[in-house]
N, C-alpha and C positions, 0 to 999 in steps of 0.2 A: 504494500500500500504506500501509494506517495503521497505525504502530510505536508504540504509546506511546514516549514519552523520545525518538525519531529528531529528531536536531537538538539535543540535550543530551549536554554530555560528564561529564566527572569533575565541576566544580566545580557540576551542575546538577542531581546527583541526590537525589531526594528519600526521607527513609528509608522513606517510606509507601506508596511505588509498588505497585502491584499486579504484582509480578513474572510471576506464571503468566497473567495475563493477556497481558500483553504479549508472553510465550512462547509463548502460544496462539494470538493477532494474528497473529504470526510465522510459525508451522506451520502455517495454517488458510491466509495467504496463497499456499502452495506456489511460492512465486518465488522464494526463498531470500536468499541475502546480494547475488548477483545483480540480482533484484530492488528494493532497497535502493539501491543502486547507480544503478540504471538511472533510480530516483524523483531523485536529483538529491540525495541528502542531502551534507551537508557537515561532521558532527558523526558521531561513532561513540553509535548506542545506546546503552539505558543496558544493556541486556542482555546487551552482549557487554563491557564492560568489567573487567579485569582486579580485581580488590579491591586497594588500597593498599599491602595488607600483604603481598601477592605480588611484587608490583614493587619494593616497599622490600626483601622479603627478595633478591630476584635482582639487585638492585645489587652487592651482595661480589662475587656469580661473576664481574657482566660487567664489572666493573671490573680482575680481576685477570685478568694479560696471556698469552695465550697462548704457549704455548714457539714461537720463532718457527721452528724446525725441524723441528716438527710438521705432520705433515700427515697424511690419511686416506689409508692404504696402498690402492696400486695393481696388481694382480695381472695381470697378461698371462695369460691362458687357451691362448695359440698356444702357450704353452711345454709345454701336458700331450702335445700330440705327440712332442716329447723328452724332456725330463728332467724325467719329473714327478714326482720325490723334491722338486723347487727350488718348485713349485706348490705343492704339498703344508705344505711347509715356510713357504711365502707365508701361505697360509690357514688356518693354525694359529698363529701370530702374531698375525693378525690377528685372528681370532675370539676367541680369549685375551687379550688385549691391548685390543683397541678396540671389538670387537665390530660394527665396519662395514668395509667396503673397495668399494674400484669395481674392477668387469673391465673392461678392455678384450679387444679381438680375442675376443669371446664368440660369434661365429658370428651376432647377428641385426642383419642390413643395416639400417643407417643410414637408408635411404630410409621404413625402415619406422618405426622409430623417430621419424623424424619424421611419417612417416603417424600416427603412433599421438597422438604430441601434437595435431597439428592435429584430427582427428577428435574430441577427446576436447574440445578447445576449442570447434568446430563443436558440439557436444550441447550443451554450458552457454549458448551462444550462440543459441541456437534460442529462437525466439517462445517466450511461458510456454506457450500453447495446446497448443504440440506437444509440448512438455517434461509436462507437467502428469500426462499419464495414467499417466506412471512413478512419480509421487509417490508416497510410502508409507513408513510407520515401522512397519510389520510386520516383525521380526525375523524371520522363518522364512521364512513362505508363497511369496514371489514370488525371483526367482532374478534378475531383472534390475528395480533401484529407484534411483532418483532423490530426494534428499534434502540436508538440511543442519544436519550433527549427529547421531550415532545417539542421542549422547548428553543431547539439547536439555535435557531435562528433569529428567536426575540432575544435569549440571556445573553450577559455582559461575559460571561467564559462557558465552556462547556463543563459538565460532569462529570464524571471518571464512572459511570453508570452504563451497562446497556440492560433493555427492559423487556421480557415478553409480556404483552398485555392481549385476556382474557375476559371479556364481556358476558359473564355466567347467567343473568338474572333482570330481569325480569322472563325477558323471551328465554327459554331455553338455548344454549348453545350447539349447535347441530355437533355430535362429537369427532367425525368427520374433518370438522377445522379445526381443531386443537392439533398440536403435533405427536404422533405415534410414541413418542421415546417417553410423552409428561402424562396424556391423555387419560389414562386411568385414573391417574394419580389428583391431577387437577379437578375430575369431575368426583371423584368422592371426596379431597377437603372440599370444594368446594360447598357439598353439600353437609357436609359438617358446621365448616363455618357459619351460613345461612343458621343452621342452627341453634347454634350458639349465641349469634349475630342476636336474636329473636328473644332466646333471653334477656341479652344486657339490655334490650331497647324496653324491655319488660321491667327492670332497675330502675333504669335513668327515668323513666316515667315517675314509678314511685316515688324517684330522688327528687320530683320537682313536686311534690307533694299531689300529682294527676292520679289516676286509674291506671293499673296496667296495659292497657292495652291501648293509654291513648297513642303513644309514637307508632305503635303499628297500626291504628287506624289513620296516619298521618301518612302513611305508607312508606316511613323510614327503611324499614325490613325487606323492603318489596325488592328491588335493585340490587346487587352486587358487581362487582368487579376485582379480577387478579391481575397484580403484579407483580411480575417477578424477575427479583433486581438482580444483577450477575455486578460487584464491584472488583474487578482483578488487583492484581497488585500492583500498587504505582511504585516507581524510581526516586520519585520526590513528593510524597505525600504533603508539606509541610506548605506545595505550592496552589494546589489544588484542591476540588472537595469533590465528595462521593456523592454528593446532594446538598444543595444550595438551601441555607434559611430558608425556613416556607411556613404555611400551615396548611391542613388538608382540608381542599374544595368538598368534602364532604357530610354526612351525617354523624360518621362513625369509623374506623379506623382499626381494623385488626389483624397484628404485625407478627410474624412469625420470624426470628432473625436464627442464623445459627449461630457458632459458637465464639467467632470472631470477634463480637464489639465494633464501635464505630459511632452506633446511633447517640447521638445528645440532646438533651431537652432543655430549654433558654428558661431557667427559672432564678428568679429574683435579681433579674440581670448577670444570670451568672450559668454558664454554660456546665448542665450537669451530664452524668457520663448514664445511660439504661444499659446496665452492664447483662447481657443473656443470663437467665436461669431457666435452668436444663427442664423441660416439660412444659413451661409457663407459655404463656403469650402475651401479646404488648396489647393495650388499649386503649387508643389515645381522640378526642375528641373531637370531631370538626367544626369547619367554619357554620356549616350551616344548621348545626345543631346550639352554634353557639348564637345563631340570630334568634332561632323560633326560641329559646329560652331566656332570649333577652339579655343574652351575656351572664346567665344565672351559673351556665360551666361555658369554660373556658376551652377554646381551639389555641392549641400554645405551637409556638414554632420552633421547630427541630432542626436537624440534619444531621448527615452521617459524614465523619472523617474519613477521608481517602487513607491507605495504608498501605505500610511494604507489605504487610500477611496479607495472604489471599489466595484465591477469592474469596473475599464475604457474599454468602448469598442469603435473601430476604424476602419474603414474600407477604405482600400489604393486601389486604380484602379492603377495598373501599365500599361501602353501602352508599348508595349514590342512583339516581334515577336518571341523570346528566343522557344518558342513552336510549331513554323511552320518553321522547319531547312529549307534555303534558300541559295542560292548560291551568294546571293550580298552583295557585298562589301562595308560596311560604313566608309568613311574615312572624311576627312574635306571638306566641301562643296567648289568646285573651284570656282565660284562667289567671295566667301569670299577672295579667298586669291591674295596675290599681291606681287612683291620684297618687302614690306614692312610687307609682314605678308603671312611667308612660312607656311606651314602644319605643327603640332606641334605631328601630330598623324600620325601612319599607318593607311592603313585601315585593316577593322576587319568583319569579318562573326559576327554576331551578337551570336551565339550557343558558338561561341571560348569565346568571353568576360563571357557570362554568365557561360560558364566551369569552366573560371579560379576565377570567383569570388562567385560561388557556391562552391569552391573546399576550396576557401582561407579562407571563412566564413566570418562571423560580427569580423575580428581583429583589426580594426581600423585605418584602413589602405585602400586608394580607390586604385581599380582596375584602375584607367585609369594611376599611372604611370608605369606598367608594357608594355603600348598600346604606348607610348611617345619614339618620333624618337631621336635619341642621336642625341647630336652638342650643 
């Protein structure tokens, strides 16, 4: 693969460079960061390099020390079989407070969990030949694509990320377009997840003091989507990121990483580490759960560090309807609100949000104050 700048780091870049060329080089080659990798480089593009002024600005956070008693709340799910006022209680905390937590005892076996990583490894892994026919930056059309970057072309550097992405839910997925090597594998967590998904949306209800079932009468649950991240090992982690600040354009967020590390969560101004524990899974809040609750839980913004280990591989369920255009209107939940706590949001077609923050890309910047009523 020929990169412009591949083999050039920070002290090598030149102001004249032909950026979208070299982005195009990039895309047109369909092998991804992967590919990069596999050519032997030894230098981080100049493409994907972070700006100066980013790195300088996030020295303060990561130099100031984490409360060493901190940690990302851990929720036992075995517990909603008894006393599930103490679950309940867990997950309103936590979504208020942190706006991530890991389940344990969630009901989906271990064995699969780890099928699901290794499968998801095997796909990135796979000759470019066989990989290739999934390629595509078609935002709509295809329900199962292969890529690296939705965002290549809005963001200020590239990712050190490539993506298989997996369209499970609402419509069924014909199993047919999934790839043979994951396909199994994809379509039963998938239905796991879904699951599971179904419960916490059953919590979070309660956490906001509604009925169970109002988020899945709001049709939270209804929609899913898989991601599944391949970050190889980079040559110079320290200039580049595995995933850019963000927060997720969704309802709900449920992360399976393995054993590597990487992922960080921005809390109290201070960049903390979600270090894997073996069985658990991550669950971390979206933007648009954080509208209809009126900011009641928090979508917090993450990302993952680039690293010499690797691959880290990771796989996100987005619960999101972003893929079945609908005509309803999600704004702040009116239960929630009172003279004392007016709507803080319009409401939104759920297709508009995800336009304007597919459009905007990974800048560091969340999509919901664009959606936020002046006064």
């Amino acid at each position: 693969m020929d990169v412009a700048g591949a083999g050039e780091s920070l002290a090598g870049i030149s102001p004249n460079h032909d950026r979208l060329q070299e982005l195009k080089a990039f895309d047109e080659s369909k092998a991804g960061v992967k590919g990069l990798v596999d050519a032997g480089i030894t230098k981080v593009p100049r493409i994907f390099l972070r700006p100066p002024e980013e790195i300088a600005a996030d020295e303060p956070i990561s130099r100031q020390r984490t409360p060493t008693q901190f940690r990302i709340p851990v929720i036992d799910l075995q517990d909603v079989a008894g006393d599930r006022s103490v679950v309940v209680d867990g997950v309103r905390r936590a979504a208020e407070a942190v706006g991530f937590f890991h389940v344990v005892n969630h009901g989906v076996p271990v064995k699969l969990l780890e099928d699901m990583v290794a499968a998801a490894r095997e796909f990135h892994e796979l000759p470019l030949e066989l990989k290739v026919e999934y390629y595509s930056r078609d935002m709509t059309a295809k329900k199962v694509k292969y890529r690296s970057n939705f965002d290549l072309y809005q963001s200020k550097y590239v990712n050190w990320r490539d993506t298989l992405k997996c369209v499970m839910a609402p419509e069924p997925v014909d199993p047919q377009e999934l790839p043979p090597i994951c396909r199994d594998v994809i379509l039963e967590f998938s239905k796991q997840v879904q699951t599971l998904g179904s419960l916490l949306f059953e919590l979070l209800s309660e956490a906001l003091g509604l009925k169970p079932c109002h988020l899945k009468d709001m049709d939270c649950p209804k929609g899913h989507l898989l991601l599944c991240h391949y970050y190889p090992s980079c040559p110079e982690p320290e200039l580049t990121l595995g995933t850019s600040r963000h927060s997720d354009p969704d309802f709900l967020t449920i992360l399976l990483q393995d054993h590597i590390g990487g992922l960080q969560v921005l809390y109290q101004n201070m960049w903390v580490d979600v270090p894997p524990i073996p069985g658990a899974l991550v669950v971390n809040i979206g933007d648009v759960l954080q509208l209809i609750s009126n900011d009641k839980f928090e979508s917090v913004e993450h990302r993952v560090l680039a690293n010499h280990r690797g691959p880290r591989v990771s796989v996100a369920c987005f619960f999101t309807l972003d893929h079945c255009p609908s005509t309803r209107i999600y704004g702040p939940i009116k239960e929630l609100l009172s003279e004392d706590n007016p709507p803080l949001y319009r409401g939104i077609l759920l297709q508009d949000f995800n336009a304007y923050y597919n459009n905007k890309g990974l800048d560091g910047n969340s999509a919901l104050a664009h959606f936020k009523l002046l006064g």
